[in-house]
C-alpha positions in Angstrom: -32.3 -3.6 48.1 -30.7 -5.0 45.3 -31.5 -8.7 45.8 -33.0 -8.6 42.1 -29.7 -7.9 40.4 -28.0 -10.3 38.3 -23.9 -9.4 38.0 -22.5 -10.9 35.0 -20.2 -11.1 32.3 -21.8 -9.3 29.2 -22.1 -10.9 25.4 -23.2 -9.6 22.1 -26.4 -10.1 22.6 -26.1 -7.3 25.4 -25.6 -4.8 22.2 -29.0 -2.9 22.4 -29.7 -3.3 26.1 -26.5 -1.5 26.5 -27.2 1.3 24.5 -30.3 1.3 26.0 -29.0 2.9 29.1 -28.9 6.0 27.6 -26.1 8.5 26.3 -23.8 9.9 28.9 -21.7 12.6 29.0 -24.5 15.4 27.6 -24.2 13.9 24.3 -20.3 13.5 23.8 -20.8 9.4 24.5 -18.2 7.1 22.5 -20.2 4.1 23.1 -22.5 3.6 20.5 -19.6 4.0 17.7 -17.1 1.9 19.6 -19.8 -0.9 21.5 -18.8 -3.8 18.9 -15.3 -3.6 19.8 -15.5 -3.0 23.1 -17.7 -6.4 23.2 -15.8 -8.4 20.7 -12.3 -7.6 21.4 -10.1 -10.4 23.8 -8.6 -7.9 25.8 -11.8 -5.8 27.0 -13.6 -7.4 30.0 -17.8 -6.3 29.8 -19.8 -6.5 32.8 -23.7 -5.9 33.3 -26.0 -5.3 35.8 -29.5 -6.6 34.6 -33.0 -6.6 36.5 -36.4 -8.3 34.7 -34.2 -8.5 31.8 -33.7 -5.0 31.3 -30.1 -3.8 30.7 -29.7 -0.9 33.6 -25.7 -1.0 34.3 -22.5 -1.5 32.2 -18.6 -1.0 33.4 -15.1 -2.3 31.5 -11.9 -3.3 31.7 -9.4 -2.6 29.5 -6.3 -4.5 29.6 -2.5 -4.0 28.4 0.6 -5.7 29.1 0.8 -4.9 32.5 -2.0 -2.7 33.2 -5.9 -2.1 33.2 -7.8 0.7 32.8 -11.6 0.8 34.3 -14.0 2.6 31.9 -17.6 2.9 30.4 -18.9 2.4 33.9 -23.0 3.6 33.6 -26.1 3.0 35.3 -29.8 3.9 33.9 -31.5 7.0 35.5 -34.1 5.2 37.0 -31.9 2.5 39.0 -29.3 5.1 40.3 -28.6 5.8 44.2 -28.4 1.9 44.9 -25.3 1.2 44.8 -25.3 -1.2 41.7 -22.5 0.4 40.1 -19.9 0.0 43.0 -21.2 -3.3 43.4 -20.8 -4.2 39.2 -17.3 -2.5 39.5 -16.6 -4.8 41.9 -18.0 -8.1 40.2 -15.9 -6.5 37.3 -12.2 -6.1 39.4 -12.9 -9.4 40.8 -13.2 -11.3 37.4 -10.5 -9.0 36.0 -7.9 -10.1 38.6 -8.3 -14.2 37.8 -8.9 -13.2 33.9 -5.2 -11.2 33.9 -3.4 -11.2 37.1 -0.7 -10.1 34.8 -2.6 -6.7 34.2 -3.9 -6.2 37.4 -1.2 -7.3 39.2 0.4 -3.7 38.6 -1.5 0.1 38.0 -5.4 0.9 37.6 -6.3 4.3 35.7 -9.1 5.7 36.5 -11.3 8.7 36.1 -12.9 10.9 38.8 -15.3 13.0 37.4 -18.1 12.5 39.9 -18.8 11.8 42.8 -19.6 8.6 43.0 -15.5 7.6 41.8 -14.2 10.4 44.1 -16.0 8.3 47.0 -15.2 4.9 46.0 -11.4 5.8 45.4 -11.6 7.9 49.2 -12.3 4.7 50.2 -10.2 2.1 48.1 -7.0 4.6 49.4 -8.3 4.7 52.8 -7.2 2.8 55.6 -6.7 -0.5 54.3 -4.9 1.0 51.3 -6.0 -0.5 48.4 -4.3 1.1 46.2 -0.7 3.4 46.1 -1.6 6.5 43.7 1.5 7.0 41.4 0.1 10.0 39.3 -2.3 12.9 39.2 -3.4 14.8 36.3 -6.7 17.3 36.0 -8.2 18.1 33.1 -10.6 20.7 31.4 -13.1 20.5 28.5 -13.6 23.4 26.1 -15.9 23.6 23.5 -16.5 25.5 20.2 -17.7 25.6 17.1 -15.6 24.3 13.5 -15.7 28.1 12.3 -14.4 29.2 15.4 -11.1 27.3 15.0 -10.9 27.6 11.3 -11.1 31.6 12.0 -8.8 31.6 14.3 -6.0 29.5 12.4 -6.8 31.9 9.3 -6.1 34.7 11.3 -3.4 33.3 14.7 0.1 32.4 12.8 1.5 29.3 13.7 4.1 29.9 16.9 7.4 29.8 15.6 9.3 28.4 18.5 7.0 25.4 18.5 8.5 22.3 17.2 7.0 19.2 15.7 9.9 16.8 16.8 11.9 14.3 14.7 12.2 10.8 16.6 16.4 11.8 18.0 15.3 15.2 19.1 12.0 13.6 21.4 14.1 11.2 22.6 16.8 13.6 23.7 14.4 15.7 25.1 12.7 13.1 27.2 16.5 12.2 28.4 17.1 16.3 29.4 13.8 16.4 31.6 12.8 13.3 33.6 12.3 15.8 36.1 8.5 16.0 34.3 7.8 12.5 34.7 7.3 9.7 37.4 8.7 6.2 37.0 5.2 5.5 35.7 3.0 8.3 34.4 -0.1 8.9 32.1 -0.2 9.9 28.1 -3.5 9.7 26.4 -5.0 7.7 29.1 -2.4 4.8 29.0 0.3 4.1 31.2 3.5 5.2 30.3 7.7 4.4 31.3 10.9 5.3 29.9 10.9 1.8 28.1 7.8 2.8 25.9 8.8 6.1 24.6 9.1 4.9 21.3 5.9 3.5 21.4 4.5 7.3 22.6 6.8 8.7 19.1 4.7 5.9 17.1 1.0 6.7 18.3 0.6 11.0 19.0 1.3 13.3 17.7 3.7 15.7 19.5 5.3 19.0 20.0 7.9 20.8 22.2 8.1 24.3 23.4 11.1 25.5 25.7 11.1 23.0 28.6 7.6 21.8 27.9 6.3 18.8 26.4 2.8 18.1 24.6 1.3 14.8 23.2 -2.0 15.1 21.3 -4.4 12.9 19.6 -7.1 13.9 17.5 -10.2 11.4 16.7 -13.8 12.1 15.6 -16.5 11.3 17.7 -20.6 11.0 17.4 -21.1 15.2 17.6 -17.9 16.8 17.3 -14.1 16.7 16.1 -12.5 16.2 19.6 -8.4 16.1 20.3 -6.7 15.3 23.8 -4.0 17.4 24.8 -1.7 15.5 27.4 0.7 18.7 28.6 4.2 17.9 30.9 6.0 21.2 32.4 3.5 23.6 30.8 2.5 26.9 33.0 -0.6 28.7 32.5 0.9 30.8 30.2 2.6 27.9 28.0 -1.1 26.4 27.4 -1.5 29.4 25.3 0.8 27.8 22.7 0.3 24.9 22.5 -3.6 25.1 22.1 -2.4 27.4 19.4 -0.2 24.8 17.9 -2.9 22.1 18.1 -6.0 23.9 17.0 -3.6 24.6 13.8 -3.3 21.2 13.4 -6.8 20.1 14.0 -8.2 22.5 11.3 -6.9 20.4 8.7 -9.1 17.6 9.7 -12.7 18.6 10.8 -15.6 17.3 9.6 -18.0 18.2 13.0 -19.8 21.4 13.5 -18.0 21.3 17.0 -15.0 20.8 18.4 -14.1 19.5 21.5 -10.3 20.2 23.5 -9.7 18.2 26.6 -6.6 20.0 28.5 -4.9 18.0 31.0 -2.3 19.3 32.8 -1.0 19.4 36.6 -3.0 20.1 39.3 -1.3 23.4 40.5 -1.9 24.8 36.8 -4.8 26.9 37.0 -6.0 28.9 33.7 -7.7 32.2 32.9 -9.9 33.1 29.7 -6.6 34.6 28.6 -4.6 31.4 28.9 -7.0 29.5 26.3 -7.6 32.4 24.0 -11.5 32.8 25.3 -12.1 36.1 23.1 -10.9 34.6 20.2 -12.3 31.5 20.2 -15.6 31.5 22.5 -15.0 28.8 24.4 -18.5 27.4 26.2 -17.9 24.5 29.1 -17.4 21.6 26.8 -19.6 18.0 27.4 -17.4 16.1 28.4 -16.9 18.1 31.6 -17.0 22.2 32.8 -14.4 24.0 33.0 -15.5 24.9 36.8 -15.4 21.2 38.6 -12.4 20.4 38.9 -11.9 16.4 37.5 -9.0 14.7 37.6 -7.1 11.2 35.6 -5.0 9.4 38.6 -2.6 6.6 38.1 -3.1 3.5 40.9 -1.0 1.1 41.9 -2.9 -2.1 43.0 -1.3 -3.0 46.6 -1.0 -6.8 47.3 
């Protein structure tokens, strides 16, 4: 029964009962470096779940123009298996669509990684239809340590055809292969058209190989160096490069013991030890996820 929950809006004053939930994703969690701004800023919607007093769920909303992105949705160990957090992500889309009809009115991202998504979404794109999905990615998560990738950059040259793109020659590719892309499609979790591609040349970091296109962003996060690798008409074998590429890049810039490569690519890409250089770099299933579930980043459409 969960007649003892209260549903509501979170404040500052949430700060510690929120982190008291406890870290999530075996240690990889962003929410103790980023929970001031995710409570302060005017365009991230907070919602808790609270019994007694006690902090024991937390989900957001993220808004942009014309979009939203559900994220940071967690429930406390002990208050699991009641269904508080479908019914706090619930509370939270409801207050979402009066707060900005404008960025609901259009796509949802969200992440299944478990099965409590994977159900709610079966559901949401059911019979009623909820929801129109636009765009599916999967992704992987590889983990190593800083030597590992500093070895391996000392000792792997940089791949030659692999270019770093100047703004005419990104744009031009984008214009030769549309093929790649939906009308609306994902790049580094947001929402992306044709009429933001400058935006994308602005914000990541970016290089082309052949026919293939990858976008990359590299941040630092509470236990390792960790860079998203967004990848558009790459084949097994293509990954291979441009995990090359990046991880050249990335040694320039860590300051973890670990590192942390999140792959996302299309579904029907499936990759061996060989395709992410696993005797050279000792890849163990990073934390964010394993690299044998398979968990996937799909685009909705919110249907009227």
């Amino acid at each position: 029964m969960n007649n003892d929950v209260i549903y509501r809006e979170a404040c500052l004053e949430d700060r510690e009962g929120i982190l008291g939930i406890g870290k999530m994703y075996n240690g990889m969690d962003y929410m103790k470096k980023r929970i001031d701004k995710i409570l302060t800023d005017k365009d991230i919607l907070c919602y808790v779940a609270e019994i007694g007093g006690q902090i024991v769920g937390f989900n957001s909303m993220v808004f942009g123009q014309d979009y939203a992105v559900k994220c940071s949705l967690r429930v406390h160990v002990n208050h699991r298996k009641r269904g508080i957090g479908t019914v706090l992500s619930e509370h939270l889309i409801s207050a979402s669509k009066e707060m900005r009809k404008d960025a609901m009115a259009k796509i949802l991202i969200v992440s299944l990684d478990n099965s409590f998504y994977r159900d709610q979404m079966s559901d949401e794109l059911g019979a009623f239809a909820k929801y129109t999905c636009l765009h599916k990615m999967k992704y992987t998560s590889l983990c190593t340590t800083a030597s590992s990738v500093r070895n391996f950059a000392r000792d792997t040259p940089f791949p030659s055809e692999v270019k770093q793109p100047t703004a005419d020659e990104f744009f031009s590719f984008m214009r030769q292969h549309t093929s790649l892309f939906g009308d609306d499609f994902i790049v580094y979790w947001d929402p992306r058209t044709f009429d933001s591609l400058q935006e994308l040349y602005d914000n990541l970091e970016i290089f082309i190989y052949k026919s293939s296109i990858a976008f990359y962003k590299i941040f630092h996060i509470e236990t390792a160096t960790r860079v998203d690798i967004d990848m558009f008409g790459v084949s097994a074998s293509d990954m291979r490069v441009f995990v090359t590429a990046v991880l050249h890049r990335l040694n320039e810039g860590i300051f973890e013991n670990k590192v942390e490569v999140l792959l996302f690519n299309r579904l029907d890409v499936h990759l061996s030890d060989d395709d992410v250089l696993q005797e050279k770099l000792n890849w163990t299933p990073g934390l964010v996820s394993s690299m044998t579930n398979r968990h996937e980043r799909w685009l909705l459409r919110l249907n009227e």
